[in-house]
Each structure stands twice: as C-alpha cells, then as structure tokens.
KEDODREN-748751 format. One line per field, with one value per residue (C-alpha): residue number from 1; residue in three letters; x, y, z. Coordinates in Angstrom, 3 decimals. Example, Ala and Ser with C-alpha at 12.3 -4.5 7.8 and 13.67 -1.06 7.14 Angstrom:
2
k: [1, 2];
r: [Ala, Ser];
u: [12.300, 13.670];
v: [-4.500, -1.060];
w: [7.800, 7.140];
// end
This chain:
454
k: [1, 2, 3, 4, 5, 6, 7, 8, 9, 10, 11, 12, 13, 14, 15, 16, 17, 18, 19, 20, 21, 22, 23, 24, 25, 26, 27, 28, 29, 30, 31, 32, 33, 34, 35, 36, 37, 38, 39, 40, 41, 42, 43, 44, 45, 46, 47, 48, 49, 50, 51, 52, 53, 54, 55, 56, 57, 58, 59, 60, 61, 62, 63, 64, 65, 66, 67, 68, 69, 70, 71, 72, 73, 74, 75, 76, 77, 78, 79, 80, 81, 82, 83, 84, 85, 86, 87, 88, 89, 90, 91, 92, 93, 94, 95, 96, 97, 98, 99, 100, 101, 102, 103, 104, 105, 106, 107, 108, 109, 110, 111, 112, 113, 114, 115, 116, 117, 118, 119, 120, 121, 122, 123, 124, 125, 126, 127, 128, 129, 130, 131, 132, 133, 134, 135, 136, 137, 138, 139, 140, 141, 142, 143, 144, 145, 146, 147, 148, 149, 150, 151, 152, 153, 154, 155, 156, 157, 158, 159, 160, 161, 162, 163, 164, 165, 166, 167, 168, 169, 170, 171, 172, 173, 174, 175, 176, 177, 178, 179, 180, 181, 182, 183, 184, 185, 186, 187, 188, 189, 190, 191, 192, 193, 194, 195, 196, 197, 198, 199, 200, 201, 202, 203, 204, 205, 206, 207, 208, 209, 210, 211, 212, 213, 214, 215, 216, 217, 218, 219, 220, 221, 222, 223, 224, 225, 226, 227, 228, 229, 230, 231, 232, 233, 234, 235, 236, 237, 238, 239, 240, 241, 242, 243, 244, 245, 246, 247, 248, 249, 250, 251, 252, 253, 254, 255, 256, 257, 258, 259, 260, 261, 262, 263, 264, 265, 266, 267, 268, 269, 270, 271, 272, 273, 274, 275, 276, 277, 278, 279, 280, 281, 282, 283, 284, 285, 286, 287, 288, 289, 290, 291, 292, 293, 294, 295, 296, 297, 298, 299, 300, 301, 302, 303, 304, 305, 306, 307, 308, 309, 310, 311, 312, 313, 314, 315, 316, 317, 318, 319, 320, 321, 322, 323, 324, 325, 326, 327, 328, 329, 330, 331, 332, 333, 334, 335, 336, 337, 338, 339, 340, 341, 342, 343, 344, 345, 346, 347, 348, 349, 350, 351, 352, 353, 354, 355, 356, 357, 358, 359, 360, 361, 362, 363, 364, 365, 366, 367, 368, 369, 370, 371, 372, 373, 374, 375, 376, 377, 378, 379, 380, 381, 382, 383, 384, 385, 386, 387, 388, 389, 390, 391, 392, 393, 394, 395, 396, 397, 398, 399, 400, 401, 402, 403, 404, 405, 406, 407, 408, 409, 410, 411, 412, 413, 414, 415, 416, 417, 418, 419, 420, 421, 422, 423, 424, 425, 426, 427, 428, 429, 430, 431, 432, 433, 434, 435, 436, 437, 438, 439, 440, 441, 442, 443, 444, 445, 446, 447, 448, 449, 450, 451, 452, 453, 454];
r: [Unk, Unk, Unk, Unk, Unk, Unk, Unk, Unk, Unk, Unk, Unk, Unk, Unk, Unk, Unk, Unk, Unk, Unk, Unk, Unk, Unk, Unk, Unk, Unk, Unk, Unk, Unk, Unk, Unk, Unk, Unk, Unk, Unk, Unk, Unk, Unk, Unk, Unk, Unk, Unk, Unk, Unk, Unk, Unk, Unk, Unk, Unk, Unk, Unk, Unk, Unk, Unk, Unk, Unk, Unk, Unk, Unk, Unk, Unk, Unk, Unk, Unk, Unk, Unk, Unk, Unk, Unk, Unk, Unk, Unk, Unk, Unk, Unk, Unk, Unk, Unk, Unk, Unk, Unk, Unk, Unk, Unk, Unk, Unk, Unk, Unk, Unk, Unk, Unk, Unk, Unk, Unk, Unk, Unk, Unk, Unk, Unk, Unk, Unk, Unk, Unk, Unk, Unk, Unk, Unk, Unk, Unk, Unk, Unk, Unk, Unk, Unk, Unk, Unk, Unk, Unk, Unk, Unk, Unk, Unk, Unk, Unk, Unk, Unk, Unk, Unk, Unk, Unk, Unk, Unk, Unk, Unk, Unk, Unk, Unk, Unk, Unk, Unk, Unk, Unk, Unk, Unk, Unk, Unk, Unk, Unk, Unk, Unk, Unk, Unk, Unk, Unk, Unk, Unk, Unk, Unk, Unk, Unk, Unk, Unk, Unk, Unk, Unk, Unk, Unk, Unk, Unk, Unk, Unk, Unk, Unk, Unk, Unk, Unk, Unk, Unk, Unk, Unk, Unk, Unk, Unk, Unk, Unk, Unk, Unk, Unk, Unk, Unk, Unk, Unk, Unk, Unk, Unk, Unk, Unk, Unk, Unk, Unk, Unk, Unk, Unk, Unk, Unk, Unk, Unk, Unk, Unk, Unk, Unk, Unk, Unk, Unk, Unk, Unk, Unk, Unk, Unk, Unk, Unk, Unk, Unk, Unk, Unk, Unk, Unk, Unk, Unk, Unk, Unk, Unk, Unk, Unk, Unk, Unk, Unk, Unk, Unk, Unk, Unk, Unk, Unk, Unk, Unk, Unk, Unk, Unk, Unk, Unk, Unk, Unk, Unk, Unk, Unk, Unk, Unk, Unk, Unk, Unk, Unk, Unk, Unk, Unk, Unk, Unk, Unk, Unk, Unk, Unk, Unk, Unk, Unk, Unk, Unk, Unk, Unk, Unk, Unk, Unk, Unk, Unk, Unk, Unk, Unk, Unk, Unk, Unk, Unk, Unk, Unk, Unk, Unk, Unk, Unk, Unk, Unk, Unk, Unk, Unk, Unk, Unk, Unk, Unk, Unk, Unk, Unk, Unk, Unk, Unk, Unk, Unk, Unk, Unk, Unk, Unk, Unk, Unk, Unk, Unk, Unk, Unk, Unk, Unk, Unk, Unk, Unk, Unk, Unk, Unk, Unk, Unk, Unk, Unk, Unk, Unk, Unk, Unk, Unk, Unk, Unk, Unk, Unk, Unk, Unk, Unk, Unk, Unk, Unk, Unk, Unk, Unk, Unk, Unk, Unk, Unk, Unk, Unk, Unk, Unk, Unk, Unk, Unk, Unk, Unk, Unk, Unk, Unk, Unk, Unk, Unk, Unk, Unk, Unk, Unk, Unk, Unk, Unk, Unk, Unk, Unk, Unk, Unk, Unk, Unk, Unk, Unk, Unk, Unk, Unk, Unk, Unk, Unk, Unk, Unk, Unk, Unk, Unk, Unk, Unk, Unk, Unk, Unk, Unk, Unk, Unk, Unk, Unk, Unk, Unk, Unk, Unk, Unk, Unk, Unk, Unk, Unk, Unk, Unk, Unk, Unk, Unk, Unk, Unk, Unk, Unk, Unk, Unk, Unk, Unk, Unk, Unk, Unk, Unk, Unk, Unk, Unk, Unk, Unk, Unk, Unk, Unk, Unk, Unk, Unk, Unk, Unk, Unk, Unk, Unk, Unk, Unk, Unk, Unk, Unk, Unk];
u: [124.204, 121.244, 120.769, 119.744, 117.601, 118.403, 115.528, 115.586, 114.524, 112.280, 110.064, 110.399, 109.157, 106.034, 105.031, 103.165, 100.780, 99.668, 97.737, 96.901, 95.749, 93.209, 91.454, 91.176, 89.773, 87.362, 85.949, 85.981, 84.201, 81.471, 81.692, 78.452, 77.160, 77.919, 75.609, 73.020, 72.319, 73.893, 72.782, 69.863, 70.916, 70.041, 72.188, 72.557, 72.945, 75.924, 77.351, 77.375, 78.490, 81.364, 82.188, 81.724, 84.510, 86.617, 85.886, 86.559, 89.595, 91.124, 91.948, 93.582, 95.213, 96.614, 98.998, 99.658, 100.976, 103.324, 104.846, 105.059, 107.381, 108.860, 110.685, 110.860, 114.389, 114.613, 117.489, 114.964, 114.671, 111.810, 109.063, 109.207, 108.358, 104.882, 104.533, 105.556, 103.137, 100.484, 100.193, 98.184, 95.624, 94.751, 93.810, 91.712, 89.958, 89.590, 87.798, 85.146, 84.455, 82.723, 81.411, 78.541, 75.220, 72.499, 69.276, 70.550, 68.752, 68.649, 71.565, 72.648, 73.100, 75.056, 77.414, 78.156, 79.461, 81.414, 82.576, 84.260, 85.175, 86.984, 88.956, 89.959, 91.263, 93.198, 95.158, 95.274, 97.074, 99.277, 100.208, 100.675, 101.158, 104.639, 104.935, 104.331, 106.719, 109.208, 109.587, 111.865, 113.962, 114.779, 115.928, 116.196, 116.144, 113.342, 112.968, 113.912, 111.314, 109.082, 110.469, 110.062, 106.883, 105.411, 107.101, 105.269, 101.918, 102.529, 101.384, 99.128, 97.340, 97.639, 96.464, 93.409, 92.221, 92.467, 90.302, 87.747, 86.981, 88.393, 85.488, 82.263, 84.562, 85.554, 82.280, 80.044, 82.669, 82.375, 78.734, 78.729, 81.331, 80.277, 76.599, 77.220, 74.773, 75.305, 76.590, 78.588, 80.347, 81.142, 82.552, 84.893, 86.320, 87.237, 89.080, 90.804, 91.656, 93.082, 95.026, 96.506, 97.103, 98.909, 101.015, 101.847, 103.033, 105.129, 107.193, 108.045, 108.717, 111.655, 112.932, 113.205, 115.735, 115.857, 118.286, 120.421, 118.636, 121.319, 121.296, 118.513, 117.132, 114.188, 111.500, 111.091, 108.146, 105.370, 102.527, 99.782, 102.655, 103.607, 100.611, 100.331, 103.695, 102.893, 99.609, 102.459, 104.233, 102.670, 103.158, 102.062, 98.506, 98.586, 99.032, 96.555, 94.052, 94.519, 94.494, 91.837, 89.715, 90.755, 90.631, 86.891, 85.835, 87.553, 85.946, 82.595, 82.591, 84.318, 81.452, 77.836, 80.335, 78.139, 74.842, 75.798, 76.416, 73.572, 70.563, 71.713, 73.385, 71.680, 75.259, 75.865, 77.701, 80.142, 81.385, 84.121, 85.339, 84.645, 86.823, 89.522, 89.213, 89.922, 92.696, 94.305, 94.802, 95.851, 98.513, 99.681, 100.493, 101.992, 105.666, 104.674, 103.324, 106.896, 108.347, 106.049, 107.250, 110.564, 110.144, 107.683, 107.374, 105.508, 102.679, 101.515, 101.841, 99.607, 97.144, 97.180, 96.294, 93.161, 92.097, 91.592, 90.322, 87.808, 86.877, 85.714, 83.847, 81.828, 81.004, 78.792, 76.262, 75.463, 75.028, 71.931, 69.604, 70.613, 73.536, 76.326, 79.898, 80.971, 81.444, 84.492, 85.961, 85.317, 86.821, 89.971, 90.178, 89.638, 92.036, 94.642, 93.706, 93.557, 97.182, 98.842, 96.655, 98.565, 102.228, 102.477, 100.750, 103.177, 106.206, 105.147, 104.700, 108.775, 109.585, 107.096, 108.906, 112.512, 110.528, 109.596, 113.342, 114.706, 112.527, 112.333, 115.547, 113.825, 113.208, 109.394, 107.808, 106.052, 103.650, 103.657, 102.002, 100.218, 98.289, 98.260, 96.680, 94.101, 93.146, 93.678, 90.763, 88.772, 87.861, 87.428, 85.117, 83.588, 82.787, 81.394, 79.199, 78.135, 77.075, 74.642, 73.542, 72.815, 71.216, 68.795, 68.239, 67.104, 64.934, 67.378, 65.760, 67.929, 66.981, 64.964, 64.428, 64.969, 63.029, 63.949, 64.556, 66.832, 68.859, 69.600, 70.575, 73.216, 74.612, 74.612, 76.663, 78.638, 79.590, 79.069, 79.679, 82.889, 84.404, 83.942, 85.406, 88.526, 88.382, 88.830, 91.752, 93.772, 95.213, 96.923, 98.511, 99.100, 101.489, 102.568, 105.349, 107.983, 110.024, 112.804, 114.611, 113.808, 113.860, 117.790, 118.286, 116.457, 118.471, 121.817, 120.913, 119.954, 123.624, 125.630, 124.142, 124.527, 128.236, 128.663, 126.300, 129.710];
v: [123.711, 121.503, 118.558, 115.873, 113.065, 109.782, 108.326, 105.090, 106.920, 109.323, 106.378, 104.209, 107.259, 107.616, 104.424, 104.937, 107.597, 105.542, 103.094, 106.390, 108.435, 105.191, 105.293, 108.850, 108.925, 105.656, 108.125, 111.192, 109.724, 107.248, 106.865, 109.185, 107.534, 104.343, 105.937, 106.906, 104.994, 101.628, 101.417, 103.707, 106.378, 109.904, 112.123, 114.927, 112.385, 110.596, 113.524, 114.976, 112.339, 112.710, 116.134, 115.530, 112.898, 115.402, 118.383, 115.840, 113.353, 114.350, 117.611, 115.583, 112.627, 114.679, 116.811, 114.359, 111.800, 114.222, 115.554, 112.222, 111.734, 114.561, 113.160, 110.064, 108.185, 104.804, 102.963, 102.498, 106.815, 109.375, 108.497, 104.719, 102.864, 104.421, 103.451, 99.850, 99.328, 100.858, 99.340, 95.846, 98.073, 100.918, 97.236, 96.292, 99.647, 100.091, 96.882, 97.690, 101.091, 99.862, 96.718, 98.162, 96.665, 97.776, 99.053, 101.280, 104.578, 107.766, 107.645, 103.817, 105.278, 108.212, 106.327, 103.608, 105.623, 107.899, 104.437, 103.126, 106.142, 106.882, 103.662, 104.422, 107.679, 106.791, 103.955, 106.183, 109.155, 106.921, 106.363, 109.260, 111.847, 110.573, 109.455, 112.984, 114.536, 112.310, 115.209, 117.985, 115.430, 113.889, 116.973, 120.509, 122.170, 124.628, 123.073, 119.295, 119.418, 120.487, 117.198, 114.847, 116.081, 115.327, 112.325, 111.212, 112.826, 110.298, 107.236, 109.445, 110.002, 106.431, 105.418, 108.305, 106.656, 103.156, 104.821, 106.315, 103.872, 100.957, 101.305, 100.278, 98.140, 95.584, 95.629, 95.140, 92.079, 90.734, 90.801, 89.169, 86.802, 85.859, 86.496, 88.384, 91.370, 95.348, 96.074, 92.437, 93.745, 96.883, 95.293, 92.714, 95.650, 97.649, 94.330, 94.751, 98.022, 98.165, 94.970, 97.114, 100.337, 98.444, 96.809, 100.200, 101.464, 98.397, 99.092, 102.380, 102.120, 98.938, 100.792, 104.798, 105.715, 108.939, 111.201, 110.500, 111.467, 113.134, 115.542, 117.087, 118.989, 117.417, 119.307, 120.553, 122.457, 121.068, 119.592, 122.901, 124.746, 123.449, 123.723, 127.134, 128.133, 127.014, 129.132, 132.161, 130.948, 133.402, 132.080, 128.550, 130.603, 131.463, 128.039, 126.750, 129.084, 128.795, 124.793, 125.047, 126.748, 125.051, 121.781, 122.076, 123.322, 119.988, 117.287, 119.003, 118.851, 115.365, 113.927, 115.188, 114.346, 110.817, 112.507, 115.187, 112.716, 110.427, 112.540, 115.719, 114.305, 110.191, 109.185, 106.727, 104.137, 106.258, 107.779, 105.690, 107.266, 110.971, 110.028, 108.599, 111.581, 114.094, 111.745, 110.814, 114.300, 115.338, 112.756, 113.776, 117.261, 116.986, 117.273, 120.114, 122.287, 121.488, 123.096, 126.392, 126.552, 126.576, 129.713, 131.099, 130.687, 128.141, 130.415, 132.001, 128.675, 127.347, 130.020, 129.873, 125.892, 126.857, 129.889, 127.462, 124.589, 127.110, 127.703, 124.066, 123.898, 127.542, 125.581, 122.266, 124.323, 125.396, 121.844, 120.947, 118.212, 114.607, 113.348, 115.128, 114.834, 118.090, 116.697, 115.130, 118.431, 119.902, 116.690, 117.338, 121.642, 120.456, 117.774, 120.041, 122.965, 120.755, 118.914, 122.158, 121.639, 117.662, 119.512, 122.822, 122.537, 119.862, 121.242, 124.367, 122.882, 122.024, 125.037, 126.742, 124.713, 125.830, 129.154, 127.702, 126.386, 129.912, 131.252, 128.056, 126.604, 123.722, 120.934, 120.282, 118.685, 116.233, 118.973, 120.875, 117.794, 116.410, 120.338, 120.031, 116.610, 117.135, 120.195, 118.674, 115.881, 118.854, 119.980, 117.119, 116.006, 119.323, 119.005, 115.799, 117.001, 119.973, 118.005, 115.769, 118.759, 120.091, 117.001, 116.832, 120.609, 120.646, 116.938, 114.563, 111.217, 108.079, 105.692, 107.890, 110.460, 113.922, 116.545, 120.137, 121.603, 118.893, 118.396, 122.147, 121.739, 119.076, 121.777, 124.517, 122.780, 120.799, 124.170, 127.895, 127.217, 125.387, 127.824, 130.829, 129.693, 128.946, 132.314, 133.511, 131.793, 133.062, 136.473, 134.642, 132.157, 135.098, 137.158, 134.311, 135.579, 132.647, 132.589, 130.823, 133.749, 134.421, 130.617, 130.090, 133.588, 131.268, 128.181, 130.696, 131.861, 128.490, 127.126, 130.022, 129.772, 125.968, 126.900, 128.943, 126.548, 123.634];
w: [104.765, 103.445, 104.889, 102.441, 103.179, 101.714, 99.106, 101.508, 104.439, 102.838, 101.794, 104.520, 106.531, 104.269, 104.546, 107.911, 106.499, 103.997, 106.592, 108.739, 106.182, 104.750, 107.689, 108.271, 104.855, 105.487, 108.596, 106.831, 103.543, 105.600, 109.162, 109.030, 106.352, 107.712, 111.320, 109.719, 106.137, 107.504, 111.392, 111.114, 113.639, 113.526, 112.134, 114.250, 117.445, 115.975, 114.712, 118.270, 120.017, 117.952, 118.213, 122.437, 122.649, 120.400, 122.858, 126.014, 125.802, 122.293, 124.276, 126.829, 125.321, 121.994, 123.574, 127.047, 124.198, 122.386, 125.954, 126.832, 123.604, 124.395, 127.530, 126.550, 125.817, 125.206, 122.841, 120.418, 120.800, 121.782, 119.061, 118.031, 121.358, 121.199, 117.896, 118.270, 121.195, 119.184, 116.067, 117.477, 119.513, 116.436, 114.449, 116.923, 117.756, 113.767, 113.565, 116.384, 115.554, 112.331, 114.639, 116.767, 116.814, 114.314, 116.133, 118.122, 119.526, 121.738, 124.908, 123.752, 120.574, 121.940, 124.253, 122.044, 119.262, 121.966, 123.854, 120.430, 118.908, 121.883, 121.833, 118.765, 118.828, 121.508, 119.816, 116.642, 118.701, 120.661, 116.907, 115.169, 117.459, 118.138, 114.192, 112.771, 115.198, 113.675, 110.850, 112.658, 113.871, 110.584, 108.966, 109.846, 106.182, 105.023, 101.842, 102.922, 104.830, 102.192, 99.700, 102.924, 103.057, 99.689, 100.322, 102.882, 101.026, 98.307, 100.931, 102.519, 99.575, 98.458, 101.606, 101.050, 97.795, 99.414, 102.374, 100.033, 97.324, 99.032, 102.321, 100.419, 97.581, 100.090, 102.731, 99.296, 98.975, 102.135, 100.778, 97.828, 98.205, 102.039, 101.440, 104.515, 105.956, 104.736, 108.698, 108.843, 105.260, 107.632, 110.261, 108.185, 106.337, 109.354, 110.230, 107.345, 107.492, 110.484, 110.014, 106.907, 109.204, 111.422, 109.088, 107.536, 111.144, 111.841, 108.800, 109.465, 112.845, 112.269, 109.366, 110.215, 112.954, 115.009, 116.146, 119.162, 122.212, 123.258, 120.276, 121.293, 124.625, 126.339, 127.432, 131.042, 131.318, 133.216, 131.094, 131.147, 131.079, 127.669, 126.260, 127.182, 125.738, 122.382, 122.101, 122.784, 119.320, 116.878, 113.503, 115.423, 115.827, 112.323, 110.632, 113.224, 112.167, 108.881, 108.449, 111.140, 108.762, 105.386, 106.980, 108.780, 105.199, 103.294, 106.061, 105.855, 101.742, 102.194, 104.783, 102.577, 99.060, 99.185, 99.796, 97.355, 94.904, 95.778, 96.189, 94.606, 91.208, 91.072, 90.816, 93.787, 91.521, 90.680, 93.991, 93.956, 90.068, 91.790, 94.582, 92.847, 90.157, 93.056, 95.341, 91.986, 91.200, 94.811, 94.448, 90.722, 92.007, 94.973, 93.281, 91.374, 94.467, 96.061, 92.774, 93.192, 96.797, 95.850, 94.438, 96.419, 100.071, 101.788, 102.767, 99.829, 97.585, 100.157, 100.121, 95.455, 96.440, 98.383, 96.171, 93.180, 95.408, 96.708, 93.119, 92.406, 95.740, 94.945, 91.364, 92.841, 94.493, 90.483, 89.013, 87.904, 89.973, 88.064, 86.619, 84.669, 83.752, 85.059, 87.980, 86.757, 86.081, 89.517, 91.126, 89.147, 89.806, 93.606, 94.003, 92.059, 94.525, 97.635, 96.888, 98.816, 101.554, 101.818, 101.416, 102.893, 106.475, 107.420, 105.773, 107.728, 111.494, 111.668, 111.115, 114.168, 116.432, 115.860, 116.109, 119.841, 120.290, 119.875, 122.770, 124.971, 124.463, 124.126, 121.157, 121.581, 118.862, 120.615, 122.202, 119.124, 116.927, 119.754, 120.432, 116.238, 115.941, 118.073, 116.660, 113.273, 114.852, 116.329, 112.735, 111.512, 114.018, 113.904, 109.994, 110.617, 113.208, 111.382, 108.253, 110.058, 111.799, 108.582, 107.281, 110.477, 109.682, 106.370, 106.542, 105.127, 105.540, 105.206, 101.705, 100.226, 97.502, 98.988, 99.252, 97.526, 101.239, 101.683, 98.572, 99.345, 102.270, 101.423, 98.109, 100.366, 103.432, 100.112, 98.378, 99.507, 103.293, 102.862, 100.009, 102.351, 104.992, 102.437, 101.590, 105.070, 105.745, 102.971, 104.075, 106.828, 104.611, 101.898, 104.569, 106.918, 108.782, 108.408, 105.209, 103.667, 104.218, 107.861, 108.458, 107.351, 109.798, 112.336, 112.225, 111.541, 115.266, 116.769, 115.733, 117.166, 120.283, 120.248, 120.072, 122.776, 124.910, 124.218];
// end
C-alpha cells in the first residue's frame, strides 16, 4: 500500500534544507578561498586544520546526536526538540566562522580555524542530524521516498545557488554600500546567512510533525555498540562507499572551481553565472531523475547521473588557458549529471535502515544519519583539505598570476582526479543490492512480523 505524502508536508519538510544546504554550499564554494585569498593563510594549514576537527569531534558528535534522537521522546517527538534548540546557536556559529581576525599565522592560525569550525559543526549537526532522519519516519514507500526526496532537493538546491553566488554578492555589498573592509564584508554576510539558516530550520520544525513515539521501537543498544551494528548493514557499506567517493570528488571540483575559473580561464566575474549555470541545472532535473528511477532502480539511475557528470569533469582539464564559453556547456552536462547525486543517496539511506530494522528489530535512523552525516562532512572536509594541499603542492600563490606548474595543478585536482574517482564508484551503484522489488519483499516481512509481535 503506498503511502502518500501530502504536498503541504512535503514542502514544509524541504524548507529546512534550503538554509542548510546555503551554507554548506557558502563552505564548500569559499571557505578556502575565503582562508587563504581573504585572511592570507596558507593553504595547506587551513585545509588541515579542517580535515583534523573532521577526523576528531565530527566522529564523535555525528553519530552521539542521532542516538541521542534515537531515544529521545518528548510531546513535541524524537527529532524536533533538537532542532528547535538549535536553530539560534547554528546563526551564531555561522556568523563567527567567517569572523576571525585577518593576520593570522602558523599554530594561531591552526587553532583558530579548528576553534570556530568546531563550533560550528556542532550547532550544524545538532541540526541536521536529527532533521535528515526525519525522512523514514515520514513515509515508508520506496518510491515516496524518492518524490519526498526531490522535494526536499528543490530547497536544497535553492538554498545551494543562494550559498554559491549569494557568498561574495552580499560581502562585496556590505562593501560597497557600507564602505566596509573585504574580511568585514565576510563577516556581515555570515551574519546573514546564518540568520537565514536559522529561519529556514524554525519553519520546518513548527510546521512538520512526526510519528507517534509510540509507533516506533527505540533503540537499545549501547552507543559503540550501535555504531558498530550499522557497519554490519551491507548495502549501508555500499551507498557509503559509493557517495563517499562521488561526494569527495564533487567538494574537491567544487573548492579549486574559483581558482579554476580565476587563474586557469581569467573569468573571476563570472563565477557567479558558472555557478548558477550548474545549480540551475541541478535543480531543473531533479523531477526528471525521479521519473528515470521509476523505471529503473535507484542504484543504477544513480550510477547513469555520475557517468555523464564524470564526463563534464574529464572535459575542463582540456580547455584552453583564457576565457571561453565552453565552459557554459560543461556547467550544464555537470549539473545535469550531478542532479542524481542530490536525489538518489537520500532516497537510498531510508531504505538501509528498514534493512537494519529487519535484523535489529530496531527503528534506528538517528544513528544511521548521524554515522552518514559525518561521513558525508568527512569528504567534504577531506576535498577541501586535499585541494589546498594541492594548491601548496603545485605553488599556488594567493593574488597573483599563476605559474604553468600551478595552473596545472589546479586542472588536474579540478578534472582528471575527481572524474576517476567517479568512475570507481560506479559498479557499486550499477549492482546495488536493494531494489524496488526486494524493498516491497522487505517491508512485506517487516509487517507480518509486526503482527504477530500484537
């Protein structure tokens, strides 16, 4: 029996994304930038220090959040307490993360970009840890789940575009208007970003309502324990290496996609048309990836998305050095190739964890999003890091017209490095081992035996 989701809750539900997917794309797009080109700071050092405070608390607080949710039960239900008393901190930890001091060097350096970034992931997983696991709960259909999903991927992708052509648009206002300083324009737009992202929240949380708590079995399992058990779901290790993967390969083209643009093709002013090229397409196609999975499976139309995505990302190492309107036309094959990777990951994840209920007897989705977002932060920390590696690497020097060494450096880590590790992660997508088919078995099972458990 298909359980439809009213168009009411569907978009109140999306609504949230929007303000956390603006600033994951505002960190993505020019948090490094912002580092190095803004503050001055070397590349490789700020890129470190945020890979460290990925490795160190995001593998803590990511999953302790969701198993947290988990057992949580409150009138207001499992998932929206955490979100209400989250939305006024994430503002305030947005704000100061684009905040710190200019002048900054060596171990200061360091520990003041791991101090704030810190803060801030922590507000941003008390967030949406428990927000995301809000999608098993609301429906448990194979291919609801896929139209809540590109639902939701409407904001999110909204909320991208605002992220990515919205960060130097309103800190070059702040400029003009104000007459304030480059890293002041920063600063006042992070305040108004995470004013926005916290308005977002608020609106989904007062207007989307869970299940019953008593509809559903808590979890029991002790917290290592938990996070051990979901590493024993197999198709849960398949998705994760596969969006692992595609996702390390998409923040490390979306983190040197200024510099590529800047030194490679001398078209700074118009990073904000490329972006909104790409995101514009990602957004257009989002409907009409949930219309191939309907026919397909999940899997394989996720893999197609990635294969022509891939295809786009192979063709920018081959532009010429200076301008050219090609670019255009790679921003639109990649956004219509990377629009899967916004559906089919999340409409995926539900499903792994009625795959966990049938062996635990358990409903766990808190630990399963919370183990998911931080690995989902891992990567893109991990891009990040490896792109000012690369920069460092190869010579890049801030302001300046690069040198051949360099410029290659940014096309190679921009292009060929990114599509092949896309290519790797398609046979696992390709012959994923839940399908519609085995899914409706799934939940057939899960039903009977919640019979004969009344």
């Amino acid at each position: 029996m298909t359980e439809k989701l009213s168009a009411r809750v569907k978009f109140f539900y999306g609504v949230a994304d929007g303000g956390i997917a603006m600033l994951t794309a505002s960190i993505q797009f020019f948090l490094l930038f912002f580092y190095t080109d803004v503050l001055g700071i070397n590349p490789g050092l700020a890129g470190t220090a945020l890979l460290v405070g990925k490795l160190t608390w995001d593998a803590i607080n990511d999953p302790l959040f969701g198993y947290l949710s988990d057992r949580t039960r409150t009138r207001l239900g499992r998932r929206r307490p955490y979100m209400l008393l989250g939305v006024v901190p994430l503002g305030l930890a947005t704000w100061l993360l684009y905040s710190i001091p200019g002048g900054l060097t060596g171990a200061v350096a360091f520990l003041t970009i791991l101090a704030t970034f810190l803060l801030f992931d922590t507000m941003h997983t008390l967030v949406s840890v428990p927000y995301y696991a809000l999608t098993p709960e609301l429906t448990h259909d194979y291919d609801e789940r896929t139209s809540l999903t590109a639902v939701r991927m409407v904001f999110s992708v909204v909320g991208y575009i605002l992220g990515a052509a919205g960060t130097t648009a309103i800190a070059g206002l702040f400029q003009q208007a104000l007459g304030w300083s480059e890293k002041a324009g920063y600063s006042g737009m992070g305040g108004v970003f995470g004013l926005m992202a916290a308005l977002a929240v608020l609106t989904t949380a007062l207007n989307v309502r869970e299940r019953p708590a008593g509809a559903v079995q808590p979890s029991r399992l002790p917290p290592v324990l938990a996070v051990v058990q979901t590493f024993r779901n197999r198709p849960f290790l398949i998705l994760v290496a596969a969006f692992f993967i595609s996702s390390f390969s998409f923040t490390l083209m979306t983190g040197l996609l200024p510099y590529y643009l800047t030194y490679q093709l001398n078209m700074e002013a118009q990073v904000p048309i490329v972006l909104l090229v790409m995101l514009g397409t990602i957004g257009l196609f989002l409907f009409p990836w949930k219309l191939v999975a309907d026919r397909l499976n999940k899997g394989p139309s996720y893999a197609l998305g990635l294969f022509i995505a891939c295809l786009a990302v192979i063709a920018t190492f081959f532009l010429p050095y200076g301008p050219t309107p090609l670019v255009y036309l790679i921003a639109f094959i990649a956004g219509l190739g990377f629009s899967g990777q916004w559906v089919f990951p999340w409409g995926m994840l539900p499903d792994v964890v009625e795959y966990d209920q049938q062996a635990t007897g358990e409903r766990r989705e808190g630990i399963y999003y919370g183990v998911w977002a931080f690995l989902t932060k891992f990567t893109s920390a991990l891009g990040i890091a490896v792109g000012g590696w690369a920069l460092s690497l190869f010579g890049y020097v801030p302001n300046v017209m690069q040198t051949d060494l360099a410029r290659l450096g940014i096309r190679l880590f921009f292009g060929p490095i990114p599509a092949l590790a896309i290519i790797l992660s398609l046979p696992l997508l390709i012959w994923y081992p839940i399908t519609r088919a085995s899914h409706a078995k799934l939940r057939a099972e899960l039903q009977q035996a919640k019979v004969h458990s009344t």
